[in-house]
N, C-alpha and C positions, 0 to 999 in steps of 0.2 A: 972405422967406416966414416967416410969424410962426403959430405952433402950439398951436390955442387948447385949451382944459380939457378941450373935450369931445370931441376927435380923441388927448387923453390918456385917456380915459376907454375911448373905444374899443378904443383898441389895449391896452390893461390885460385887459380883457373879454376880448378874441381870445386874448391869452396866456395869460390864466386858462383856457378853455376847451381849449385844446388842450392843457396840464397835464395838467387832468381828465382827458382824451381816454388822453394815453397812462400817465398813473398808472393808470387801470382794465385799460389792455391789460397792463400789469407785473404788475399784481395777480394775474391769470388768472394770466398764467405761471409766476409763481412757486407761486400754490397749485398747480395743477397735478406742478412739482415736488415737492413735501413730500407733498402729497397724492393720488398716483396712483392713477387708476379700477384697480381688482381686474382681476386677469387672466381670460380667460373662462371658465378652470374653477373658480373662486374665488367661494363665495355671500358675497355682503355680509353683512356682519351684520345690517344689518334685516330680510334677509331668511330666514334660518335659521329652522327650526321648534326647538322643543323639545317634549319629551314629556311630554305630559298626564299624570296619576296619571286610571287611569280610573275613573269617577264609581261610587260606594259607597251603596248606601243602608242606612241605620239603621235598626234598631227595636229597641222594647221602649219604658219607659217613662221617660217626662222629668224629671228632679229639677231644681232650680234649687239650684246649689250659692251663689254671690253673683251680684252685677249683671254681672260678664262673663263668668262660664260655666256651663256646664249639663255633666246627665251623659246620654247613652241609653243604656242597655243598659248597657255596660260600658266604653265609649267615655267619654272627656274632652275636653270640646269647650272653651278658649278663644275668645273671639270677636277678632278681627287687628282692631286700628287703635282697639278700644274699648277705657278704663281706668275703671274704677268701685269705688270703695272697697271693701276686703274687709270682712268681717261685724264686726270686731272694730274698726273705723275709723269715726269721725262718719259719720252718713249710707248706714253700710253698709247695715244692716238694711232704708231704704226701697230704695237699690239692688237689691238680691233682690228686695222686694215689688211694684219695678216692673216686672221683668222676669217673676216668675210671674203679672203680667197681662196679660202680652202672648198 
C-alpha cells in the first residue's frame, strides 16, 4: 500500500484543524480563569455611572483674553484639547483676533 502527497496533505489539514479546534476550547478556559464574570452584586465597570457637575450657565460679558481662552463675568474659561499661541508668541496676536471673530 503506497501513500500518495495528497492523502498527506489531508491528513495534515485534519490535524491542523482539530489543533484549532481545541487551542480555542483552552483559550476560553483559561481566560475565563484570570478573567472571571463579576459576581452578581458587583457593577462592571462599564457600567458604573459617575456624577455629572450640574450644568451652569454664564453671564455677563465676553472678553477674548488669547486664542484658547476667554473670560464671562468673572469666570476663566480655558478651551480642553485646544493650544494657540499666547499674545506674546509669533502668531499670537492673530490667534485672539480669530477667535473674537467667531
Amino acid at each position: 500500500m503506497s501513500v500518495s502527497l495528497f492523502d498527506i496533505v489531508i491528513v495534515a489539514g485534519i490535524i491542523l484543524i482539530l489543533w484549532a479546534i481545541l487551542s480555542l476550547a483552552t483559550a476560553s478556559t483559561i481566560q475565563d480563569k484570570l478573567y472571571p464574570p463579576p459576581e452578581r452584586n458587583e457593577v462592571p465597570l462599564t457600567t458604573q455611572t459617575t456624577t455629572q457637575p450640574e450644568p451652569t450657565s454664564l453671564s455677563g460679558t465676553c472678553y477674548v483674553i488669547d486664542g484658547d481662552t476667554i473670560v464671562i463675568g468673572n469666570q476663566k474659561i480655558r478651551f480642553a484639547g485646544m493650544n494657540a499661541p499666547e499674545l506674546n508668541e509669533p502668531y499670537g496676536k492673530q490667534a485672539k483676533w480669530a477667535l473674537e471673530l467667531r
